[in-house]
MOPAC internal coordinates of N, CA, C and O (Angstrom, degrees):
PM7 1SCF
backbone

  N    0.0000 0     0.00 0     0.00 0    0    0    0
  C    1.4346 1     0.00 0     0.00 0    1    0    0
  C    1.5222 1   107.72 1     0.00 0    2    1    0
  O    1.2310 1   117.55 1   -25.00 1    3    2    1
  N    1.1493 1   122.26 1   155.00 1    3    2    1
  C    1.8063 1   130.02 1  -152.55 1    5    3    2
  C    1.9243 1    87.46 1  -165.64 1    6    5    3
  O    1.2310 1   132.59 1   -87.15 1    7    6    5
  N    1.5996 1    93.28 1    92.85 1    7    6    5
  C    1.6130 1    94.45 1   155.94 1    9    7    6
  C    1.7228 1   123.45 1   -86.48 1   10    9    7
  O    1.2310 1   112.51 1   -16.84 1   11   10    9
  N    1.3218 1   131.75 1   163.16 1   11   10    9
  C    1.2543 1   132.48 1  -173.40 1   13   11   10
  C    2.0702 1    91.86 1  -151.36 1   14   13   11
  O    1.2310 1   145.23 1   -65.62 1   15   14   13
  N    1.6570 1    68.55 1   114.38 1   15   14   13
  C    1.7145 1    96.77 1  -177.69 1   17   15   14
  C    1.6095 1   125.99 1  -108.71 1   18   17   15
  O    1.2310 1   132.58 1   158.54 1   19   18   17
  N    1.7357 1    93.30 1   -21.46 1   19   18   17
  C    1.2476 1    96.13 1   166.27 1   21   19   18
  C    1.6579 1    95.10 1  -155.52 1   22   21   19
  O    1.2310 1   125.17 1   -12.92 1   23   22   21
  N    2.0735 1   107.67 1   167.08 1   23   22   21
  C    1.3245 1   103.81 1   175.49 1   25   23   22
  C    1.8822 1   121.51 1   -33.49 1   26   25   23
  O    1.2310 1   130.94 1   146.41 1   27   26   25
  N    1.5213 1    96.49 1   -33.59 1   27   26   25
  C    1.6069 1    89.30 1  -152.65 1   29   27   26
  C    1.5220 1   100.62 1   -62.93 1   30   29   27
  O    1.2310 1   116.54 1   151.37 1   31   30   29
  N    1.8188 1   124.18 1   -28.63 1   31   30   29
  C    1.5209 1   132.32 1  -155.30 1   33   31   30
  C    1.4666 1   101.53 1   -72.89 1   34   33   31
  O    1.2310 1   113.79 1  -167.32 1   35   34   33
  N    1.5598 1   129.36 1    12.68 1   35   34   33
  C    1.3522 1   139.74 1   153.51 1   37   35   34
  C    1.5097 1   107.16 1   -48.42 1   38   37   35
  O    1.2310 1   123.63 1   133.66 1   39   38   37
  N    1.5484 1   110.65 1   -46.34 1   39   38   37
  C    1.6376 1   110.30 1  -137.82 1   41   39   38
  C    2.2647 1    79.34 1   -84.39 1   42   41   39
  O    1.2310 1   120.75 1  -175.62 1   43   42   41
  N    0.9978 1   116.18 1     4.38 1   43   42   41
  C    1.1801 1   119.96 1   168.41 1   45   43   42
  C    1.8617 1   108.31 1   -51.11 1   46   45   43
  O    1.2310 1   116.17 1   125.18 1   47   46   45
  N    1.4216 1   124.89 1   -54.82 1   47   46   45
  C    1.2708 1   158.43 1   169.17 1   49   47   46
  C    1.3090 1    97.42 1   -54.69 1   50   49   47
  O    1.2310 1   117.25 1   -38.67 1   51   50   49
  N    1.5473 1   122.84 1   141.33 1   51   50   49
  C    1.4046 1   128.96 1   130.81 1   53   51   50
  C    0.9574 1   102.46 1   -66.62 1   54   53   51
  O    1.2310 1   123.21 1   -13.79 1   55   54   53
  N    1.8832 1   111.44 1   166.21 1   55   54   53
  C    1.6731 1   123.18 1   165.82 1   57   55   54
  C    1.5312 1   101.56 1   -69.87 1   58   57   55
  O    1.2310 1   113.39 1   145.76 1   59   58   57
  N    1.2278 1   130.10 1   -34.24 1   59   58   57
  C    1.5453 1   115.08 1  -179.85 1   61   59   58
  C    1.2638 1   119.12 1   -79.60 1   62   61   59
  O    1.2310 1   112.19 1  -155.36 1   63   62   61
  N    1.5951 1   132.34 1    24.64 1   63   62   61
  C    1.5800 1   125.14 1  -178.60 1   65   63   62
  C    1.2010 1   104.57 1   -66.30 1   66   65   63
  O    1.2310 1   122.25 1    -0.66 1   67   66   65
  N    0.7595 1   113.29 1   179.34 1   67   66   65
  C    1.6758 1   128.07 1   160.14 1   69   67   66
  C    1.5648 1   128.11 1   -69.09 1   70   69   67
  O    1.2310 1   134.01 1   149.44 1   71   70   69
  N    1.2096 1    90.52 1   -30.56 1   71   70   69
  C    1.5835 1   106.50 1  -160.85 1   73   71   70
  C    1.9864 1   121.83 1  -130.12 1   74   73   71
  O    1.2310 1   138.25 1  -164.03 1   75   74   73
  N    1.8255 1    82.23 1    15.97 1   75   74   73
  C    1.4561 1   113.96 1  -164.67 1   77   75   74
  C    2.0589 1   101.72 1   -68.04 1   78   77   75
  O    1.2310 1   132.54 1   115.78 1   79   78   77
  N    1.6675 1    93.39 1   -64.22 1   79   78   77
  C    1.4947 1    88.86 1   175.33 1   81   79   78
  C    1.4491 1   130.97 1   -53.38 1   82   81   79
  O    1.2310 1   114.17 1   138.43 1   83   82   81
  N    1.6444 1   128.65 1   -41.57 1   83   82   81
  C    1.0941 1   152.03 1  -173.67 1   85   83   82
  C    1.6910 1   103.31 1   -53.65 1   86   85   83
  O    1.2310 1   122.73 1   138.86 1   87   86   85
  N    1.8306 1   112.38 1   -41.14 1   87   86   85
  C    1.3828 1   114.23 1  -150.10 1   89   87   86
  C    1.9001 1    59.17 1   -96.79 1   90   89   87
  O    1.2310 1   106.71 1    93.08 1   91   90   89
  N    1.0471 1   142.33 1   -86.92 1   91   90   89
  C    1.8988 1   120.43 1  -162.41 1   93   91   90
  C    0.7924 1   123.05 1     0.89 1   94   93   91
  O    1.2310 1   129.29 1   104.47 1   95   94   93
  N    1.7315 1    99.69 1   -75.53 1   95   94   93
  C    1.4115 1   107.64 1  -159.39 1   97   95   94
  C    2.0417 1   103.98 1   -60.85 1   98   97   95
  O    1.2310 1   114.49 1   136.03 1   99   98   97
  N    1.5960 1   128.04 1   -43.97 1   99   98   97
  C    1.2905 1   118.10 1  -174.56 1  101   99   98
  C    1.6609 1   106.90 1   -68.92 1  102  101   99
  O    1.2310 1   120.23 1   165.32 1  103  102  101
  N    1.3034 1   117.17 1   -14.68 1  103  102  101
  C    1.8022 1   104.73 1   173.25 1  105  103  102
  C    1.2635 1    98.21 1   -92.82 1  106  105  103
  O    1.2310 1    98.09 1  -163.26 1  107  106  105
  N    1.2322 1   156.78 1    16.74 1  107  106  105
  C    1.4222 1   157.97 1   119.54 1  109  107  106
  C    1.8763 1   127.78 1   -45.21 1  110  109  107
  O    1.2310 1   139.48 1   120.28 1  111  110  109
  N    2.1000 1    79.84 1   -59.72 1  111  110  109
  C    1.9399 1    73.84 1   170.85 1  113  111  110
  C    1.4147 1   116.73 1   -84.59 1  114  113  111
  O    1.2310 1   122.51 1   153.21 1  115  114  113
  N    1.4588 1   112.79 1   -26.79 1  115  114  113
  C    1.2015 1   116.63 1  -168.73 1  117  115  114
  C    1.8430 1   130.59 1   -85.14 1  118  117  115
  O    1.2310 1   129.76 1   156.45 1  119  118  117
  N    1.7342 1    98.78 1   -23.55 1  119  118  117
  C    1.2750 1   100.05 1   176.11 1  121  119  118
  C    1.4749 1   107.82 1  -113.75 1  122  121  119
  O    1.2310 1   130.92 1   133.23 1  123  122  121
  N    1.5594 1    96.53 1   -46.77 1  123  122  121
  C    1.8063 1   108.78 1  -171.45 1  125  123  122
  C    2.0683 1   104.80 1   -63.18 1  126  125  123
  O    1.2310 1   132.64 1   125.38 1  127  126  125
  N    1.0092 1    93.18 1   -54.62 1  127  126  125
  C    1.6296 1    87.96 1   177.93 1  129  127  126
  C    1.5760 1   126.36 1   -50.01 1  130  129  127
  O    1.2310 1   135.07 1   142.51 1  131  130  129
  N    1.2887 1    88.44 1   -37.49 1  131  130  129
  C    1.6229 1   110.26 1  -174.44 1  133  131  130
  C    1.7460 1   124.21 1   -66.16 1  134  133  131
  O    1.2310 1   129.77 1   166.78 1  135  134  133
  N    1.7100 1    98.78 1   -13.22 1  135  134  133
  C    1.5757 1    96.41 1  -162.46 1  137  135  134
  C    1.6407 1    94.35 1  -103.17 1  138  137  135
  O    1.2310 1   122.37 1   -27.06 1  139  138  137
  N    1.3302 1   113.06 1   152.94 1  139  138  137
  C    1.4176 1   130.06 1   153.69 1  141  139  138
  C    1.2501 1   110.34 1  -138.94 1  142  141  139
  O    1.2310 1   121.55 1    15.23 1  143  142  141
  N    1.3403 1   114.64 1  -164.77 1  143  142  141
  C    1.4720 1   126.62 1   169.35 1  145  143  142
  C    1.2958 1   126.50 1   -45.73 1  146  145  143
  O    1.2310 1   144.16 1   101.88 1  147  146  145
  N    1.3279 1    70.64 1   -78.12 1  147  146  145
  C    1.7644 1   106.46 1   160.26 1  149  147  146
  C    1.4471 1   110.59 1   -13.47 1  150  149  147
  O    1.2310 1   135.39 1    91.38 1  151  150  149
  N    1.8130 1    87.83 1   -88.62 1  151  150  149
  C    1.8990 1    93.61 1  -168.21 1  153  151  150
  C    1.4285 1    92.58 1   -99.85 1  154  153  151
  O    1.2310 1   113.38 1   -74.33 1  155  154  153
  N    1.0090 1   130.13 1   105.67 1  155  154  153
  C    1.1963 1   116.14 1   143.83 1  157  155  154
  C    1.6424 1   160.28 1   -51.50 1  158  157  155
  O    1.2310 1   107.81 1   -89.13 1  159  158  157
  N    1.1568 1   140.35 1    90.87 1  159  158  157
  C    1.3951 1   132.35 1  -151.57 1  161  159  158
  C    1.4358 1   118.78 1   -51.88 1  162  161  159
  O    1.2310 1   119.79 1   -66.79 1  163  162  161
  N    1.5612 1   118.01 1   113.21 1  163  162  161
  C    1.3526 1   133.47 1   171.62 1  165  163  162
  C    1.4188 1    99.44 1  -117.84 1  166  165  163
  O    1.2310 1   128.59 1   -47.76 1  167  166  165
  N    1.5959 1   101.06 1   132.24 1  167  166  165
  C    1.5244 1   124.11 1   172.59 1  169  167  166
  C    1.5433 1    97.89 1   -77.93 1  170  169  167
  O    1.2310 1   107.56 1   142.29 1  171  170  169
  N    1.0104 1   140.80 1   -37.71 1  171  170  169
  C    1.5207 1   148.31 1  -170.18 1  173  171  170
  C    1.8920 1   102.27 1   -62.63 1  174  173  171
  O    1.2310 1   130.84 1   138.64 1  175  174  173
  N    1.4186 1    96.69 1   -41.36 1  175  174  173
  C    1.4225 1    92.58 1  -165.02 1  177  175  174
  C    1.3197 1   103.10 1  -109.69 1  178  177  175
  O    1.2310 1   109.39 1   150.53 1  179  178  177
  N    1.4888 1   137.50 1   -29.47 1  179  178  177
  C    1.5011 1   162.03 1   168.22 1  181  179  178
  C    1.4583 1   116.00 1   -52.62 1  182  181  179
  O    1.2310 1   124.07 1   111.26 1  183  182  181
  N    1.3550 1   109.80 1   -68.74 1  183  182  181
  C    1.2011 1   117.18 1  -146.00 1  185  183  182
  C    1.4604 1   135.64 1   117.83 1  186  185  183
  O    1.2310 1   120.53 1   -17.36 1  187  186  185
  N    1.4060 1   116.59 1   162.64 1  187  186  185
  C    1.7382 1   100.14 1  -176.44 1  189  187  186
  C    1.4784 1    94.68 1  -142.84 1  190  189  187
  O    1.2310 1   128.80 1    29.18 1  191  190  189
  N    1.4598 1   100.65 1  -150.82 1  191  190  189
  C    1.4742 1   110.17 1  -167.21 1  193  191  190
  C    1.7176 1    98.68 1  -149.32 1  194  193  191
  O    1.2310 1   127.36 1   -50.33 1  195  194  193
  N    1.4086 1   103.44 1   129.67 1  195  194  193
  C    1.5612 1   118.87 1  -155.20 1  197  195  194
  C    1.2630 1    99.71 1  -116.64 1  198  197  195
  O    1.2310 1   110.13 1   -53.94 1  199  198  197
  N    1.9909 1   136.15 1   126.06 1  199  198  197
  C    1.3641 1   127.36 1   146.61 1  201  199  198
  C    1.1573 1   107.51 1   -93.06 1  202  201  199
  O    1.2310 1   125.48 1   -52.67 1  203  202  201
  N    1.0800 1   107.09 1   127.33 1  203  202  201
  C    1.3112 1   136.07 1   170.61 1  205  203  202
  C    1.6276 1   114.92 1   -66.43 1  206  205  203
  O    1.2310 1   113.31 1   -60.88 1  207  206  205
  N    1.1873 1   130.26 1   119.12 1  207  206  205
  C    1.8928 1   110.84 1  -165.44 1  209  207  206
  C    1.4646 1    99.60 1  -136.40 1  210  209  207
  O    1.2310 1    97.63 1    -3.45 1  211  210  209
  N    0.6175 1   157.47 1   176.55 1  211  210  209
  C    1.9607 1   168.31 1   -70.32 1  213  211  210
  C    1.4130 1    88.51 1  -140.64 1  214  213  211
  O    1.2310 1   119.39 1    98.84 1  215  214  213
  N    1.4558 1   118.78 1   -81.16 1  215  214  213
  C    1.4992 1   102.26 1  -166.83 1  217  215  214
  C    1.9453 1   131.01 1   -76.67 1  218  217  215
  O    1.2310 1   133.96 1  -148.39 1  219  218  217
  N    1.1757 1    90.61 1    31.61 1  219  218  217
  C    1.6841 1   107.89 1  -165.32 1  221  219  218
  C    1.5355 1   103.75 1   -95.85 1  222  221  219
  O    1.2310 1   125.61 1   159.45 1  223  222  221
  N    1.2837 1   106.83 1   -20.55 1  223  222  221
  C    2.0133 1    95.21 1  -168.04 1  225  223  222
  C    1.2730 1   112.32 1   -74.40 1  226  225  223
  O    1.2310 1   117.40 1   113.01 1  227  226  225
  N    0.7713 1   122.56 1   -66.99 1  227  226  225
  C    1.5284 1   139.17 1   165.90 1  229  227  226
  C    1.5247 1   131.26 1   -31.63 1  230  229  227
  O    1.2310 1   126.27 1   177.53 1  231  230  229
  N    1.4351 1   105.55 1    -2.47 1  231  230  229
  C    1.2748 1   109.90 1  -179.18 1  233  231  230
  C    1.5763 1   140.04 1  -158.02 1  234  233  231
  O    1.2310 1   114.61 1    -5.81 1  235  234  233
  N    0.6019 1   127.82 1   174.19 1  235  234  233
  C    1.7135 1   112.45 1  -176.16 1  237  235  234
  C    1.1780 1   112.95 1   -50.41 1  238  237  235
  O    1.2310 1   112.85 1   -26.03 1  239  238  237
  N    1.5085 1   131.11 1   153.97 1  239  238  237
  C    1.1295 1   119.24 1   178.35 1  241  239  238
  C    1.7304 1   111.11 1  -122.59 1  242  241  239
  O    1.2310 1   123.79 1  -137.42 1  243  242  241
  N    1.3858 1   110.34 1    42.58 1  243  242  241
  C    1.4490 1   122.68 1   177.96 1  245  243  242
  C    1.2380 1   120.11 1   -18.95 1  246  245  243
  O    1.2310 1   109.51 1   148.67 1  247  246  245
  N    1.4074 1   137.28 1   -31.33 1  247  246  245
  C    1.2395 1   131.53 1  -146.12 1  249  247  246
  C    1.6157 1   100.36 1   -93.33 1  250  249  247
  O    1.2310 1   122.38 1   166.33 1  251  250  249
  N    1.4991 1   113.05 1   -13.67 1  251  250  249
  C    1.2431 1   101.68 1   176.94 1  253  251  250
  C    1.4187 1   106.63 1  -145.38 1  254  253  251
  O    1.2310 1   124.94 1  -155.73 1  255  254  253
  N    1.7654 1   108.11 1    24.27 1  255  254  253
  C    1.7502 1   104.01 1   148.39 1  257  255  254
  C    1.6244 1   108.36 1   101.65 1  258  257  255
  O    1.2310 1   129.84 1  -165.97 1  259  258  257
  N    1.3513 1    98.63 1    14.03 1  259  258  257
  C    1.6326 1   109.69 1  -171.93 1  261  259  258
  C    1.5194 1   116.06 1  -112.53 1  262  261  259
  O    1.2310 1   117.56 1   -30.87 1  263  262  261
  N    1.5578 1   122.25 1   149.13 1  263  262  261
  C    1.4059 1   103.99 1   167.71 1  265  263  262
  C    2.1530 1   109.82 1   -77.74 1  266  265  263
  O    1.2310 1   129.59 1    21.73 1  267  266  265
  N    1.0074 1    99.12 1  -158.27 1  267  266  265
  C    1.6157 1   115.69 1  -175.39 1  269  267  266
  C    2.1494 1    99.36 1   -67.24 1  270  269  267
  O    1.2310 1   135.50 1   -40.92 1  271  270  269
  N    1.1314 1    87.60 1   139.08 1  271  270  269
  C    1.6151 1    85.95 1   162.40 1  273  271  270
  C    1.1041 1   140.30 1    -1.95 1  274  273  271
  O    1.2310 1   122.85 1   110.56 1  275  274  273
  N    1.6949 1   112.15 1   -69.44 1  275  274  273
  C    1.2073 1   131.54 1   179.06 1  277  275  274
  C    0.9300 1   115.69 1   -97.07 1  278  277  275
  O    1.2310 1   108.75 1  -147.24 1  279  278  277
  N    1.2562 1   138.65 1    32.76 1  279  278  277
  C    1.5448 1   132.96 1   155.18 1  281  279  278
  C    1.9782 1    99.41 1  -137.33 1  282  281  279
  O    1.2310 1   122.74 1  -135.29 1  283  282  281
  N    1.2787 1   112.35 1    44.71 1  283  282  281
  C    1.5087 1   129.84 1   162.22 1  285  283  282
  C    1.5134 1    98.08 1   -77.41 1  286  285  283
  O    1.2310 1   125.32 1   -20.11 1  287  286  285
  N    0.9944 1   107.39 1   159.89 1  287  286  285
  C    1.7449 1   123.28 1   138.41 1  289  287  286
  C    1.1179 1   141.96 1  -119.37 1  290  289  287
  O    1.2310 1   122.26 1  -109.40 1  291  290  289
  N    1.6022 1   113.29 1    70.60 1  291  290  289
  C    0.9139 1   140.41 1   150.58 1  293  291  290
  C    1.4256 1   122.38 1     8.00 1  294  293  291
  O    1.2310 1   123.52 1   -41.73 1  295  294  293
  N    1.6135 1   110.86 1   138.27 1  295  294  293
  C    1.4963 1   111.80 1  -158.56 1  297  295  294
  C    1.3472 1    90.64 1  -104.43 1  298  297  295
  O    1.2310 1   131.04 1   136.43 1  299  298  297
  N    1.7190 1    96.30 1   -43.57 1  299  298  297
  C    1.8103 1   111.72 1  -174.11 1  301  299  298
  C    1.6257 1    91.28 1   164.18 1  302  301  299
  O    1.2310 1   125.63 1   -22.05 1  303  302  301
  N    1.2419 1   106.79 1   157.95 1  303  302  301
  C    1.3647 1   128.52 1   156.63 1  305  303  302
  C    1.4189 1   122.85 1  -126.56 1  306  305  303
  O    1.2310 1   121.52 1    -8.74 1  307  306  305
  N    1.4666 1   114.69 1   171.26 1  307  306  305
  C    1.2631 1   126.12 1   171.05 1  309  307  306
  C    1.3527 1   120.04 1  -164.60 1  310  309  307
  O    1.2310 1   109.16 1    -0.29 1  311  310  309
  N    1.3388 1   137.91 1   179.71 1  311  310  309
  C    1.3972 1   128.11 1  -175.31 1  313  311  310
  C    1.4477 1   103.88 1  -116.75 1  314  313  311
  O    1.2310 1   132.60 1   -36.67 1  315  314  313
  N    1.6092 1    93.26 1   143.33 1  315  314  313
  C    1.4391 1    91.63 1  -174.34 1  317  315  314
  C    1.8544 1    92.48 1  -146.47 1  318  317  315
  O    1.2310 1   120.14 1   -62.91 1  319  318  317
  N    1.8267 1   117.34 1   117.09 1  319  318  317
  C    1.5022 1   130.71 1   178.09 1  321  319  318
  C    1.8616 1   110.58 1    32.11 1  322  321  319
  O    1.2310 1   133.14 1  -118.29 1  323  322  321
  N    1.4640 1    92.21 1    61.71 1  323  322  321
  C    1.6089 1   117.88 1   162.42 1  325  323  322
  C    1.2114 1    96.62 1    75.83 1  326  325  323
  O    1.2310 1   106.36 1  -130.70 1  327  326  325
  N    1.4623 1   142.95 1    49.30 1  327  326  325
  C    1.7238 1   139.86 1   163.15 1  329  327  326
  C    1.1818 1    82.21 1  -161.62 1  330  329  327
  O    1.2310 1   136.16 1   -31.24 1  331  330  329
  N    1.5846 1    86.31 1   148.76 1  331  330  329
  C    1.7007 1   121.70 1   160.10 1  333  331  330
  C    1.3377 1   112.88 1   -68.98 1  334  333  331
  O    1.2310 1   119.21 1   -47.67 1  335  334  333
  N    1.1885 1   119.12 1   132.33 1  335  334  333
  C    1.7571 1   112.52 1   171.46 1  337  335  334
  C    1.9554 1   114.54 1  -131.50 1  338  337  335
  O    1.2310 1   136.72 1   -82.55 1  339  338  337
  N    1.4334 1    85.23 1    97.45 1  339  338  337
  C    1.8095 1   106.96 1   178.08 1  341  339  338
  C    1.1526 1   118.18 1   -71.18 1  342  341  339
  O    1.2310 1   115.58 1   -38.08 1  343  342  341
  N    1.1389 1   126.00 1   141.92 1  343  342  341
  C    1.7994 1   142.84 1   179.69 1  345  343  342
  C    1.2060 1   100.38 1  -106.18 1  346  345  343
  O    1.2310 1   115.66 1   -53.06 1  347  346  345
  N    1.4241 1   125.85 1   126.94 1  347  346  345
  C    1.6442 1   113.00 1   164.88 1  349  347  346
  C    1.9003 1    83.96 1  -119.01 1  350  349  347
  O    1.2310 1   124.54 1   -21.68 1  351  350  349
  N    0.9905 1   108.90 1   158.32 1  351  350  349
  C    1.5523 1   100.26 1  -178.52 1  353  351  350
  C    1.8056 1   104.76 1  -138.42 1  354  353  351
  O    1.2310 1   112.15 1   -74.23 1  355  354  353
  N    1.6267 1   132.42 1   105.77 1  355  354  353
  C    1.4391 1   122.29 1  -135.30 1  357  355  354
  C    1.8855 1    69.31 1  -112.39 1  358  357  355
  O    1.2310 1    98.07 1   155.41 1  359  358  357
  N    0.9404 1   156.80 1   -24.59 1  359  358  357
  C    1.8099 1   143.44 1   172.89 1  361  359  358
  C    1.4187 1   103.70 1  -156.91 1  362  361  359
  O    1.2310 1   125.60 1    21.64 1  363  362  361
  N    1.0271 1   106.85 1  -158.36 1  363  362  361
  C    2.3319 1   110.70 1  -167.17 1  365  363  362
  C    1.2449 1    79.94 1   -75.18 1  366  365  363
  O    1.2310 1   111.63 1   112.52 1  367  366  365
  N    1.8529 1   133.37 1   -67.48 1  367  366  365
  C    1.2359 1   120.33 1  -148.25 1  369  367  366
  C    1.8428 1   121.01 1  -102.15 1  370  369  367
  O    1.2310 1   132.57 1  -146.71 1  371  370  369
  N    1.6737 1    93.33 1    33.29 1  371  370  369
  C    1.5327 1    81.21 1  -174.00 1  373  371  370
  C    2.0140 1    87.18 1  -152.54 1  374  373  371
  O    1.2310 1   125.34 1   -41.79 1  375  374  373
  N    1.6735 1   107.35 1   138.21 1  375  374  373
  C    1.2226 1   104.13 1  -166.75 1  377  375  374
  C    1.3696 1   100.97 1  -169.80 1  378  377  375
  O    1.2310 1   107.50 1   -37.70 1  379  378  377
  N    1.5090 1   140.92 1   142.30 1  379  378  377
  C    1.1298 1   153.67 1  -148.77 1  381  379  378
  C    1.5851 1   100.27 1  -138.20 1  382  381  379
  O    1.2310 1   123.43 1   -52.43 1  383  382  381
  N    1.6855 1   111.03 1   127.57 1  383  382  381
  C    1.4731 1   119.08 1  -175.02 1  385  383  382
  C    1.6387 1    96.97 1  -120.72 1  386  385  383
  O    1.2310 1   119.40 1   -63.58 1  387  386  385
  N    1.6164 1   118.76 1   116.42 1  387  386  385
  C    0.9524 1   133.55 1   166.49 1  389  387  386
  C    1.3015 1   114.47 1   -77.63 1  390  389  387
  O    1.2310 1   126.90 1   -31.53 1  391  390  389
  N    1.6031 1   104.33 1   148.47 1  391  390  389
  C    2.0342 1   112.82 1   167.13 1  393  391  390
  C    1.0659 1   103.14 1  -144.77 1  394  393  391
  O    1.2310 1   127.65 1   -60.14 1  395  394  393
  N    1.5763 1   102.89 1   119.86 1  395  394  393
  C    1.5677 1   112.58 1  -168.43 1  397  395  394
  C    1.9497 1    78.45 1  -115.08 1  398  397  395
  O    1.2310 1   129.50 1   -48.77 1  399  398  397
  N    1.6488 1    99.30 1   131.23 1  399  398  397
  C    1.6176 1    98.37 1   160.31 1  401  399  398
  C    1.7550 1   107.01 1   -66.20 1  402  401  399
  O    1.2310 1   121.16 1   -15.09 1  403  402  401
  N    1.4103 1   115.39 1   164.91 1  403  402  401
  C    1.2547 1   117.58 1   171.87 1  405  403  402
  C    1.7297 1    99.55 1  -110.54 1  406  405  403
  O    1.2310 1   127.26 1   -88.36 1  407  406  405
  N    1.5041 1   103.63 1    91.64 1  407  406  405
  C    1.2309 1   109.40 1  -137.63 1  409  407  406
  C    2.3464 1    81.19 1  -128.89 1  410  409  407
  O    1.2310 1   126.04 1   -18.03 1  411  410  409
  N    1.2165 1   105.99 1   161.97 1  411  410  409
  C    1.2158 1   101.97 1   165.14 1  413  411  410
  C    1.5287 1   132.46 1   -73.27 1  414  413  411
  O    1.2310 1   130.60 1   172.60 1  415  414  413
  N    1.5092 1    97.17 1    -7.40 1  415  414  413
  C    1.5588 1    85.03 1   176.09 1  417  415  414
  C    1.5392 1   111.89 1   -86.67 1  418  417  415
  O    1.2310 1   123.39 1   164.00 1  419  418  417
  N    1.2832 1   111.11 1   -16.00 1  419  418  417
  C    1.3185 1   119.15 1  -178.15 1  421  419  418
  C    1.5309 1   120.93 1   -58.29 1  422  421  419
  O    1.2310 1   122.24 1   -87.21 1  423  422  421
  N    1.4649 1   113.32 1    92.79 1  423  422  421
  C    1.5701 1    98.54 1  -150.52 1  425  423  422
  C    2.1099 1    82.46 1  -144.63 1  426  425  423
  O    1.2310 1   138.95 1     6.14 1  427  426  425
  N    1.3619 1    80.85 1  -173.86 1  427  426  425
  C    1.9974 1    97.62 1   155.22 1  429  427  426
  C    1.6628 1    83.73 1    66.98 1  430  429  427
  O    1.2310 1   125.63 1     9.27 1  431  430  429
  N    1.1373 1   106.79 1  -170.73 1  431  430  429
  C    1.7504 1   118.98 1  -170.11 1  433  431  430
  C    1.4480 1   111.32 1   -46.21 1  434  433  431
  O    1.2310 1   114.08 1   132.59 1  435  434  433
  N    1.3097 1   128.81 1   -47.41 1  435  434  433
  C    1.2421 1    97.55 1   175.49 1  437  435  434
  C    1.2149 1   120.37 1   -90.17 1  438  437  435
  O    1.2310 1   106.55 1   159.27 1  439  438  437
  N    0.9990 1   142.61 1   -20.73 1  439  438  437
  C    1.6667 1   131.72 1   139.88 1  441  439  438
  C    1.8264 1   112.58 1     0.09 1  442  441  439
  O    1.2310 1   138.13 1   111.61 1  443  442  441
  N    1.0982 1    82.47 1   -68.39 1  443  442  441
  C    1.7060 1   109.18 1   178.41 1  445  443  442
  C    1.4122 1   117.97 1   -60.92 1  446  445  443
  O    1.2310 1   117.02 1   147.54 1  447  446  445
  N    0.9379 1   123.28 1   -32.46 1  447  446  445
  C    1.5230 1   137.45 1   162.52 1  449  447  446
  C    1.4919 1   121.92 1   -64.28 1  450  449  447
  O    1.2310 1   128.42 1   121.19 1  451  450  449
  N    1.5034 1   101.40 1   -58.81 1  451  450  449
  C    1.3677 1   101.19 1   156.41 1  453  451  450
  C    1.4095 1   144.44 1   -42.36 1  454  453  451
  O    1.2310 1   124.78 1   127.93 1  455  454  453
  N    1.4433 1   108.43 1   -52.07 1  455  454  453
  C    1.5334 1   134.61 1   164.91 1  457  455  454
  C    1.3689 1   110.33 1   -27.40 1  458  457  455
  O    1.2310 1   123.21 1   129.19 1  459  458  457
  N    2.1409 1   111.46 1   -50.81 1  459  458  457
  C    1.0717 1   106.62 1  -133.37 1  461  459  458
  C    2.0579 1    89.09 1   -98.50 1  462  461  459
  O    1.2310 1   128.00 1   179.63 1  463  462  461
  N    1.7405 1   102.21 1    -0.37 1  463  462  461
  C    1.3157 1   102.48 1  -168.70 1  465  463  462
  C    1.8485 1   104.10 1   -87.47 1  466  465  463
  O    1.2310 1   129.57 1   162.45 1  467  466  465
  N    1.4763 1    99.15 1   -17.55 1  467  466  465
  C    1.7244 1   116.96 1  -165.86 1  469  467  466
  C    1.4210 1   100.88 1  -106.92 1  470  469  467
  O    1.2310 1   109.73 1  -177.21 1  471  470  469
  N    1.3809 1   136.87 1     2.79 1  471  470  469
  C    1.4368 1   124.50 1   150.19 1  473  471  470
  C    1.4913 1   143.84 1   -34.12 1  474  473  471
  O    1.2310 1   120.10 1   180.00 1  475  474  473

């Protein structure tokens, strides 16, 4: 798992990932667009943006206070240039955007979950 808290947590990514443009373009709408003076962007109070990577489905996701995948509550998803992209939404001003590649490991119940949201 690879959180991105601010523009710079890109350089986390090579430019050739897979999943390099997708996580841009959402730290663009989601953090870079979002900041002014005014409000300033806090991951603490905001939210961030989570890749999700191979050994993550299956299991707790402690590092940032969540159970496993499939027992989220889900805001909604949709697909966006070959990944799933999940909303968990925790109050009005604080909300977490998942990117699951649609990748082969992505399998077992939530695989199955997915399927049944993309019918």
């Amino acid at each position: 798992m690879i959180t991105f808290k601010c523009p710079n947590d890109l350089n986390q990514l090579p430019p050739d990932h897979p999943s390099y443009r997708i996580i841009k373009d959402l730290i663009k709408l989601l953090i870079t667009d979002c900041t002014t003076k005014e409000h300033p962007y806090d991951p603490d109070n905001n939210g961030y943006i989570v890749l999700i990577e191979e050994g993550d489905i299956n299991r707790t996701l402690d590092e940032i206070d969540m159970p496993s995948l499939t027992k989220i509550e889900w805001e909604g998803f949709s697909v966006i240039q070959s990944h799933f992209y999940g909303v968990y939404l925790g109050t009005d001003d604080y909300g977490m955007a998942f990117v699951l590649p649609d990748a082969e490991w992505l399998r077992g119940e939530l695989r199955g979950y997915l399927q049944v949201l993309f019918r």
